[in-house]
C-alpha positions as CSV (number, residue, x, y, z in Angstrom):
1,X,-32.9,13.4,-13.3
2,X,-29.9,12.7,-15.9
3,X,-30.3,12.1,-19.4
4,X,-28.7,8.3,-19.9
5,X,-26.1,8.2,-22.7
6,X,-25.7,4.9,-24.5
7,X,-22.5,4.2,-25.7
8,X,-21.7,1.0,-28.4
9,X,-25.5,0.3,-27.7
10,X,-25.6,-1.3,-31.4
11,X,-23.8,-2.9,-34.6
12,X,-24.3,0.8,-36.2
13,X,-21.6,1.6,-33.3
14,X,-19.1,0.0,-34.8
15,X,-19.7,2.0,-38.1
16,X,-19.7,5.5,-36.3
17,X,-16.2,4.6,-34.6
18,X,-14.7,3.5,-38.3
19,X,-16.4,6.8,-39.6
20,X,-14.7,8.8,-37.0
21,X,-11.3,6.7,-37.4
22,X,-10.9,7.3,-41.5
23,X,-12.3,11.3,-41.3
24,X,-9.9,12.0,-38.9
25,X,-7.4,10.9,-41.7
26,X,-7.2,14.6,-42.9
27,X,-8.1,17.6,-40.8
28,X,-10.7,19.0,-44.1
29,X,-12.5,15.7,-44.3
30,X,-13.1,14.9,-40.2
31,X,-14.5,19.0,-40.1
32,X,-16.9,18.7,-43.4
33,X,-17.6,14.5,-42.2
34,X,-18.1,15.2,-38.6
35,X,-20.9,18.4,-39.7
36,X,-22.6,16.1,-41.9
37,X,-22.4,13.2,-39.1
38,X,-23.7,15.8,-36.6
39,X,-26.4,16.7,-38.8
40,X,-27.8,13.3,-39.8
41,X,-27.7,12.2,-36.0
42,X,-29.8,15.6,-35.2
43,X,-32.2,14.2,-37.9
44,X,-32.6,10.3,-37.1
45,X,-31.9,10.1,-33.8
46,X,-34.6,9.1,-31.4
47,X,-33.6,11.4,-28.5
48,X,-30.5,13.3,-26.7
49,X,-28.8,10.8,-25.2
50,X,-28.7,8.5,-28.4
51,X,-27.4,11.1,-30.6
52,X,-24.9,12.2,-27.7
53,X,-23.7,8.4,-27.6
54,X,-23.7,8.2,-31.4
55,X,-21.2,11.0,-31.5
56,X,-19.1,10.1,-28.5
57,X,-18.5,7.1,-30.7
58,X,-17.4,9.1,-33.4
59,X,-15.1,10.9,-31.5
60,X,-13.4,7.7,-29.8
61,X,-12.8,7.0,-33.3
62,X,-11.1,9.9,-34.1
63,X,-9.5,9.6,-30.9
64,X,-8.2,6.1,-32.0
65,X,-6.9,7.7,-35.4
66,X,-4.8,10.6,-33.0
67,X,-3.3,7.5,-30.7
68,X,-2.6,5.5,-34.0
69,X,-0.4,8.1,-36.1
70,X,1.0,9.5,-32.7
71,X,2.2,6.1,-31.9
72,X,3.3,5.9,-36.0
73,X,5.3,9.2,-35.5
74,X,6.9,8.5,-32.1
75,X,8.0,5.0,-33.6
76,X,10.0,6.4,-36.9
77,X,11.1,9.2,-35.1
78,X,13.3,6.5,-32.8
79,X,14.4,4.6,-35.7
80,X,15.8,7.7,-37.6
């Protein structure tokens, strides 16, 4: 049987996704962010698929940074 992944299960969802979206601001603060992240989700998390969930939503928040200043660069690029 599969482990079941819960993803935006909670209000705290919300948080990991903005955590994700401002770390991912600068490559040196998502890396040192996203280890202490991953450590405090090994340490309060109630099982595998919650902590697995919890960082998917991390990562979709990083994910949303990418698309943002992608977007942001494809956009000036055409203007100039």
């Amino acid at each position: 049987m599969g482990m079941l992944v819960k993803v935006f299960d909670d209000w705290k969802s919300f948080i990991h996704t903005l955590v994700g979206f401002i770390a991912s601001i600068h490559p040196l603060w998502l890396i040192a962010v996203f280890v202490v992240y991953l450590c405090y989700e090994l340490l309060t998390s109630k099982n595998g698929g919650e902590c697995l969930g919890d960082i998917l939503e991390f990562c979709f928040g990083a994910f949303l940074w990418s698309f943002a200043s992608g977007g942001w660069c494809v956009l000036t690029s055409l203007l100039y």
